[in-house]
N, C-alpha and C positions, 0 to 999 in steps of 0.2 A: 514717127513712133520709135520708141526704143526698148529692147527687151534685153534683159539677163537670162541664159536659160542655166539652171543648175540643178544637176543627175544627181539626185540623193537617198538616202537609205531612208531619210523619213521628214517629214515637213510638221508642227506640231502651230494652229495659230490660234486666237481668239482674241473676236472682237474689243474693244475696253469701253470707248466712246465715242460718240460722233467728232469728224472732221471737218464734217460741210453741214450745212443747214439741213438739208434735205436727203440723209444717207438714204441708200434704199432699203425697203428693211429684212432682218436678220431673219433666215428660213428656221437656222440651227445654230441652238443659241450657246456657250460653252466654246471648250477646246475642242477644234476638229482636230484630226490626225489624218494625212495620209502616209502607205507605205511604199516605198521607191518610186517616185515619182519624179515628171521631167518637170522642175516648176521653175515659172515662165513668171517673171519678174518684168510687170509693166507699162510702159508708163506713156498716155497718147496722148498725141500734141497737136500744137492747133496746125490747120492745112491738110491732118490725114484725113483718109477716103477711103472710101469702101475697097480702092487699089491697096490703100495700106494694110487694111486689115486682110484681104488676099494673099501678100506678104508676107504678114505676120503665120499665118494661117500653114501656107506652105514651106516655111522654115521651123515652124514646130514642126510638121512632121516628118522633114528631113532629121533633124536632130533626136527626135523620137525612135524612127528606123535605126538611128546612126548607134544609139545607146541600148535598142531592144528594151523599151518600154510599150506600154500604150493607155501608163496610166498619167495625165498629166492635170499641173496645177495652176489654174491662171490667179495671178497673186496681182491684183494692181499697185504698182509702186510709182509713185509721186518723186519721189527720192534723183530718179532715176535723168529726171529733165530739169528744166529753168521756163521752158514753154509750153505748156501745159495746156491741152485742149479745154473749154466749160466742161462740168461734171456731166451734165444730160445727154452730150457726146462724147466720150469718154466711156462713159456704162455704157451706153448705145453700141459702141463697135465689140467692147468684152463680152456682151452676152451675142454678137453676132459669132463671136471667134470660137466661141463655149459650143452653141447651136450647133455649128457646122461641122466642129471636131467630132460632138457626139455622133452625128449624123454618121459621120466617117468610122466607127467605130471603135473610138479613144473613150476610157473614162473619164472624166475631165469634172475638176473639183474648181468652183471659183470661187476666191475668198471675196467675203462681201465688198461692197464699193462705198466711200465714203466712211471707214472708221480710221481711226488708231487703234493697232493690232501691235500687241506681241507676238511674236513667232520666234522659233527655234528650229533649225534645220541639221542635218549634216548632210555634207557633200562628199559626195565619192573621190575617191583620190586618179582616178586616169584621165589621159588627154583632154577628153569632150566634155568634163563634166561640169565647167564655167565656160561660158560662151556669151558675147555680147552680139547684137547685132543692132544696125539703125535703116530705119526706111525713109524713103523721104518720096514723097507726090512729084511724079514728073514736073507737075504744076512749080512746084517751089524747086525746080531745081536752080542752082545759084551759078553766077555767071562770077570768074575769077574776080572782081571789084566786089561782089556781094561779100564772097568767102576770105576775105581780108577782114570786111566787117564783121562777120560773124566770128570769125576769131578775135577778134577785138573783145566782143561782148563773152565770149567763152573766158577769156584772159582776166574782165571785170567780174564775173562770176564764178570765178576759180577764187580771184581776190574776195570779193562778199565770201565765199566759202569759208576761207583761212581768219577773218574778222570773225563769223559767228565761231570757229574755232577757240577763237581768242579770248571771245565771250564765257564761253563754255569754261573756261579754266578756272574761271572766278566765279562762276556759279557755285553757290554755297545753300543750303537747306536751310529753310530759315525756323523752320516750325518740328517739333520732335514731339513725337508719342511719350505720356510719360507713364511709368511705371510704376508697381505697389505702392502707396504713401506717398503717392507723388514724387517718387524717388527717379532721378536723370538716369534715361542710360549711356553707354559708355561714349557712343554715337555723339551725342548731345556734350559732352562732358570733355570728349574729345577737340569739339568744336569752340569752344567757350573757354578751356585752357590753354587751347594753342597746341594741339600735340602731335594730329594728325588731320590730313588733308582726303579726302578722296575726291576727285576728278575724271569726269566723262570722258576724255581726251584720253588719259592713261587707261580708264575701263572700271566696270565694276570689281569689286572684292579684290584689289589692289590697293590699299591704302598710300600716302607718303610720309610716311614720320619725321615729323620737324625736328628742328636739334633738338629742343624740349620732348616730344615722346620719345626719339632715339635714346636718348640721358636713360630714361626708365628703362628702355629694352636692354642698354648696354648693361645696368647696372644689375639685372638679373641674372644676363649672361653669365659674369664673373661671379658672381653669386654661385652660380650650378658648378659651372668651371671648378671651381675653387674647393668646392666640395665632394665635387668626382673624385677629385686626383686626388684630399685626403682620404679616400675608401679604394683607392687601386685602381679607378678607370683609366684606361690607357684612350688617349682620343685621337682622333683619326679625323682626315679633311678629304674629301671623295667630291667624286665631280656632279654638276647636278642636273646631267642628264647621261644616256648609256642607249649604245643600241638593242631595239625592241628583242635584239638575241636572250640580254639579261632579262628580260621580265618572262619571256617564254619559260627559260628553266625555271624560274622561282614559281611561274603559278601567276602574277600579277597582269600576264595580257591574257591572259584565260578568264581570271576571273576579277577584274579589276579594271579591264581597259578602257570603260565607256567613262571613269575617272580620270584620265590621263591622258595625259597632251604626246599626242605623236605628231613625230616631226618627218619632215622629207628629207634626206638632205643628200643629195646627187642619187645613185640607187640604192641607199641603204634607209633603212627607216629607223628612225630615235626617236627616244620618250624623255621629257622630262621627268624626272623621277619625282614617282607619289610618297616613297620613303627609302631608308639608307641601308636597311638591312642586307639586299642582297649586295651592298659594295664591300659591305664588312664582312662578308664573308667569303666573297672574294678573296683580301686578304689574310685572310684567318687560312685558306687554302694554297697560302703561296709557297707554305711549306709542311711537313711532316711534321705532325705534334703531339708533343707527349702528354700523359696523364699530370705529370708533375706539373705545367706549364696552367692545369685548368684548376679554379676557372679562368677564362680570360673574360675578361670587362672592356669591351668598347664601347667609347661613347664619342659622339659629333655631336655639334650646336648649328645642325641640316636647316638650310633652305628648300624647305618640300611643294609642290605644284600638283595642286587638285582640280580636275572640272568639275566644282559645284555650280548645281544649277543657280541661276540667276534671282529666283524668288527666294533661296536660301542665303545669300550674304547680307550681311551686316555688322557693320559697323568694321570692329576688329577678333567678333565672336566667330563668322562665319567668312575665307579666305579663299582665293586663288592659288595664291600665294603665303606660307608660313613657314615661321621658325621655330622648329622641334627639338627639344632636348630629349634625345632618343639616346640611346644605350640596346646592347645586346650582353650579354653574360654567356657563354657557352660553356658549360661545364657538363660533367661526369653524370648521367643518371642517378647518383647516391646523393648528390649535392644541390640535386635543385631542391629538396625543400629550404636547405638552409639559406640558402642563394636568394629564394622564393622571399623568406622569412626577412633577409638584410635588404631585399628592393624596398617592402614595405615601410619595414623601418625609416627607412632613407625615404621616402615619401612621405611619410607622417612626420620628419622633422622639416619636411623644407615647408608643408602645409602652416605646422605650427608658426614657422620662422616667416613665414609670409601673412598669419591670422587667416590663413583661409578655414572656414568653419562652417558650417550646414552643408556637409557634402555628407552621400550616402553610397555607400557600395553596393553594386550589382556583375552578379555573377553570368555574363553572357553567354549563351550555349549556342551552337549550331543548331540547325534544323534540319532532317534526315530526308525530308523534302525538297527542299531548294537547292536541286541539284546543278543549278547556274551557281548559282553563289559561293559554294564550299567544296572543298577538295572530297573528292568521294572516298572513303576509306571509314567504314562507320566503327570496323574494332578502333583503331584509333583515335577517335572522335571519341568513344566512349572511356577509354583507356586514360585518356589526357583530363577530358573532364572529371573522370572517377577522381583522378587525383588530384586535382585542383581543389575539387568539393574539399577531400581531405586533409591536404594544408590549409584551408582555408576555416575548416571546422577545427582543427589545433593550434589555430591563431586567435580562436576565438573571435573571429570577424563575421560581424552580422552583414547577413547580403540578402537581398533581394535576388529570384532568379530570373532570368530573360530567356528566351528563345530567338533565335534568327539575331545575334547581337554580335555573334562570335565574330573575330579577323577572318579569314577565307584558310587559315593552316593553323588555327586552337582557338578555344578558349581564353577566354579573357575575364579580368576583375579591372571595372572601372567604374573611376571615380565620378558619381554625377552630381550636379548640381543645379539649383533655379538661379535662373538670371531675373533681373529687375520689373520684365515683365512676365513671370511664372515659367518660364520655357525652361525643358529639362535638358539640360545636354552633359557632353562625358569633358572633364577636364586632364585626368590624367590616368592613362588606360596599363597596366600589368598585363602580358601575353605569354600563354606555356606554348612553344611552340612544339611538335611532335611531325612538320611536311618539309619545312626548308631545309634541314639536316641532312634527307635523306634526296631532297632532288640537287641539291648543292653536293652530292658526296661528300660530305665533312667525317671526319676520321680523326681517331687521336689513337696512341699505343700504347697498353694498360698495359699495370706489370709485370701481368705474365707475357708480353710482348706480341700481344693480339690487338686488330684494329680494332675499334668499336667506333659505337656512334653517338654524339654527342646528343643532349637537349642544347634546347635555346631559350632565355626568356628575355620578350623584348619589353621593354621599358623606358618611361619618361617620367622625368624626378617630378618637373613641376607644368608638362605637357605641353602647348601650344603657345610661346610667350606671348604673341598676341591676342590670345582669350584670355591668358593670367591677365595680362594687366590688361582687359575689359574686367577680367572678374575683381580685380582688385580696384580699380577707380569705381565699380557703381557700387560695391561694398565700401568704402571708404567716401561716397558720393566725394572725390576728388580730393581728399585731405590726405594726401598718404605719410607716408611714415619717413622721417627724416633724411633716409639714407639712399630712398628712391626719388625724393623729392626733384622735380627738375631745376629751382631755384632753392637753395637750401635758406640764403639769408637775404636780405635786401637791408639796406643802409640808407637811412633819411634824412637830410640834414635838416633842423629846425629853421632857419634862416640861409640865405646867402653866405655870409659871412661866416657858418660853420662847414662851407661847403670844404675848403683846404682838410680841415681835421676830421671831418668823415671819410678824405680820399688818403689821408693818413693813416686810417684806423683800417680799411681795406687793406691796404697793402702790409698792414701788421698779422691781419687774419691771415692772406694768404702765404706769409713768409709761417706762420707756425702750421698750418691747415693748407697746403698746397694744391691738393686735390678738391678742397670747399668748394660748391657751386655758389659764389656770391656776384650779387649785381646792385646797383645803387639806384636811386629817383632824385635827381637835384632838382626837379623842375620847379617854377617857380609860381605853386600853389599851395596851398594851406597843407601842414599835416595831417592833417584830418582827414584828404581827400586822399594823398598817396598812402597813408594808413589803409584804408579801402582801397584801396584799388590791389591792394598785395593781401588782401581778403579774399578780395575776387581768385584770386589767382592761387590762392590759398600757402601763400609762400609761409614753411614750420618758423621764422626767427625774423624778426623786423625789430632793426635797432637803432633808435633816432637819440640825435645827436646836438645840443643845443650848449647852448653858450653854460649853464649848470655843469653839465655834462665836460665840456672843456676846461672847467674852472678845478673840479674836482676828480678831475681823470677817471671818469666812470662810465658807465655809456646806461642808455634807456631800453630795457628789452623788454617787447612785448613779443610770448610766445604762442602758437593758431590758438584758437578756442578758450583763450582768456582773453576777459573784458578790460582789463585793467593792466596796464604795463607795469617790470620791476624795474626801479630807481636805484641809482648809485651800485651798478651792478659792476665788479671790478672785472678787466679782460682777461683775466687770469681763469677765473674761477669758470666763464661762459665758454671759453677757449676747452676747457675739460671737460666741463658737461657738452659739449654737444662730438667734441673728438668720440668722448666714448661710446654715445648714443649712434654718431655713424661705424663705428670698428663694431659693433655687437649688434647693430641691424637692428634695432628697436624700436 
């Protein structure tokens, strides 16, 4: 027999579906939950006896005393061995181990025998709170020529392990939910373009972006980039994690921490960071600053780390892992309206500039309730809101109002939208900040040469790039727009024999177009089929190339979503249309 024992603050599991023919059946049917509990991860193999499960028996409640529990969870895990006792024994010795604990006066929760369960735990972070142990039947004890062998077979099934590994890597979904009108989601679309990978091995809500999706991330990057700096952002590269010191003074392990990844690391504990704010103000405080100096505009292109839960990911909507084009402005209290006024702006041109459209704003409020959730200071809360409401009612911006939506330190206006299957979520959020200022001590010196204290509003132009472009490939169901395209041209040649003067006509593109994303098809099948197949793939320019074509120095362009290509098209005049189509982003 072998067990895991692990001291936790809470166990959460439910059944899914049968594992065996004959599970036994479910008393309580749902998610159970226990709370701190010592749960006893199981797994009986063949040979144990009633001495095993004795064992087992008084090693949980050595480990129980040892933690000051006496609530525990026997969890059967299969995982755990390669030798595995029959089911009928197996349940047999867990409801004896169950029996006997209760008897003894432990609460003791079994999770049924015979399913595939989901389960979610957290484990306590000191010494005893993973613990392995193995029992073995005097019967089967092994004589050193046995334990060679069995290492052998440990050694083969370490190998079988690392094979179904291997397997796992290429595991691919084959079937996808489809959305409104039968429209793909970004999941699917993903998959079918080549843009991005997820993989069991690396873990859920982890994507891997092939060079083909990375092409699109990168090129929205420079997009925001490019357009920060023409409006003043100064940007800034911060590291992306910090000890849990920094989220204590911000507020974010108070009320933020069951989202965030803490770390061990020798005796100090770090968090990967769930956002950039308080690094940017950091150093926003690295020196005394004046009134003349504001607003200051930081902005970083942040790698941010969330623990969303596992039924919540998908695709490249919902992330462990993402990249935020976040910004802060700290300026003067006389200036966040206008401040307030130019985020918007600067949000409704990068929408327009990207065709994002059917989005709705909603104006988030706290809730005077939920005093887990939100910084308690209710003047504040109301102060902040009053004013929001009020910039936002002389902007003339229609909002929807929310409750319980707010950040944990203001008010918020964000941007929501429906995705392909009706789901509402926020694409790019506006925050008046009125708590970080003041637990950060932020200070600037007005002209009568008194400190004062700054706002903050945080902000993202075009929010999460990895929802942007989910939101953009299943609005675009994959045809995007020629600047983000991950193959801009493809190059055909009609015959063999055009193949030279098509790889001449490349390298003409890229000496005028350098930065052009072009690739070519020589292969040697009908144009008809490689026509299709860069349909598939939905590549904006396909230019085939035939003996006509080399006779009269012209090339064939067929551009997406027309049926019919144009002839005797000269390289001059294609070279300009599509230069200016990429420089103006259209």
């Amino acid at each position: 027999m072998k067990i895991l024992t692990l001291h936790c603050d809470y166990i959460k599991f439910k059944p899914l579906k049968k594992a065996i023919k004959n599970p036994e059946e479910i008393k309580e049917k749902g998610q159970i939950e226990v709370r701190e509990p010592l749960v006893v991860l199981t797994a009986v193999e063949k040979g144990d006896n009633d001495k095993t499960v004795a064992q087992l028996i008084d090693a949980v409640k050595k480990t129980s005393s040892e933690v000051k529990t006496k609530t525990i969870v026997l969890y059967p895990y299969a995982h755990l061995s390669s030798n595995l006792a029959d089911p009928d024994t197996a349940l047999e010795y867990m409801v004896e181990a169950e029996h006997t604990l209760k008897k003894e006066g432990y609460n003791v929760t079994r999770a049924p025998f015979g399913y595939y369960k989901e389960f979610e735990l957290k484990v306590k972070g000191h010494p005893l709170s993973e613990l392995s142990k193995e029992f073995r039947p005097e019967s089967l004890a092994l004589s050193p020529k046995e334990v060679v062998i069995r290492h052998d077979e440990e050694k083969k099934f370490a190998e079988s392990e690392r094979l179904n590994f291997l397997k796992s890597m290429t595991k691919q979904k084959m079937s996808f939910e489809k959305g409104k009108n039968n429209m793909k989601g970004n999941a699917e679309l993903g998959k079918e373009l080549e843009l991005f990978v997820g993989s069991e091995i690396v873990g859920s809500g982890l994507p891997l972006l092939t060079p083909k999706g990375a092409t699109i991330k990168r090129e929205l990057e420079r997009f925001v980039v490019d357009e920060e700096l023409k409006r003043g952002y100064l940007h800034t590269d911060t590291p992306v994690m910090a000890k849990a010191d920094l989220y204590k003074i911000s507020g974010h392990y108070a009320h933020y921490k069951d989202s965030m990844f803490i770390l061990k690391i020798g005796e100090e504990e770090f968090a990967l960071r769930p956002m950039t704010c308080p690094f940017q103000f950091i150093i926003y405080k690295s020196k005394q600053r004046s009134y003349k100096e504001l607003p200051i505009k930081y902005a970083e292109i942040s790698d941010l780390f969330r623990n969303e839960q596992s039924g919540e990911l998908m695709g490249l909507t919902r992330l462990r892992q993402f990249t935020l084009s976040d910004a802060h402005i700290i300026c003067a209290p006389e200036q966040l309206e206008e401040q307030f006024a130019e985020v918007l702006d600067f949000v409704k041109f990068m929408m327009k500039s990207l065709g994002i459209t059917g989005i709705w704003y909603r104006f988030s409020k706290w809730d005077p309730k939920n005093k887990e959730k939100y910084i308690d200071n209710p003047k504040a809360w109301e102060e902040s809101q009053k004013m929001m409401k009020k910039i936002l009612d002389k902007l003339k911006v229609k909002y929807v109002e929310a409750e319980n939506e707010a950040a944990f330190y203001g008010p918020k206006l964000d941007l929501q939208y429906e995705n392909v299957y009706g789901k509402e979520d926020t694409l790019i959020t506006i925050q008046i900040d009125f708590a970080l200022p003041e637990k950060f001590d932020m200070t600037y010196i007005d002209k009568d040469g008194k400190e004062k204290r700054p706002m903050v509003i945080h902000r993202s132009s075009i929010g999460c790039f990895e929802r942007t472009m989910a939101y953009i490939l299943e609005k675009t169901q994959g045809n995007l727009p020629l600047w983000l395209s991950p193959i801009q041209v493809r190059v055909i040649d009609f015959t063999d024999r055009n193949t030279k003067a098509c790889e001449k006509l490349i390298k003409q593109l890229k000496e005028e177009l350098p930065m052009l994303r072009i690739d070519s098809d020589f292969r040697s099948t009908t144009v008809s089929d490689k026509v299709r197949d860069a349909e598939i793939q939905r590549i904006p320019y396909v230019i085939v190339l035939g003996d006509k074509e080399e006779e009269s120095k012209t090339i064939a362009v067929r551009e997406r979503g027309n049926a019919k290509p144009k002839f005797k098209v000269k390289l001059d005049s294609f070279i300009k249309e599509i230069k200016e189509k990429i420089e103006k982003r259209t």
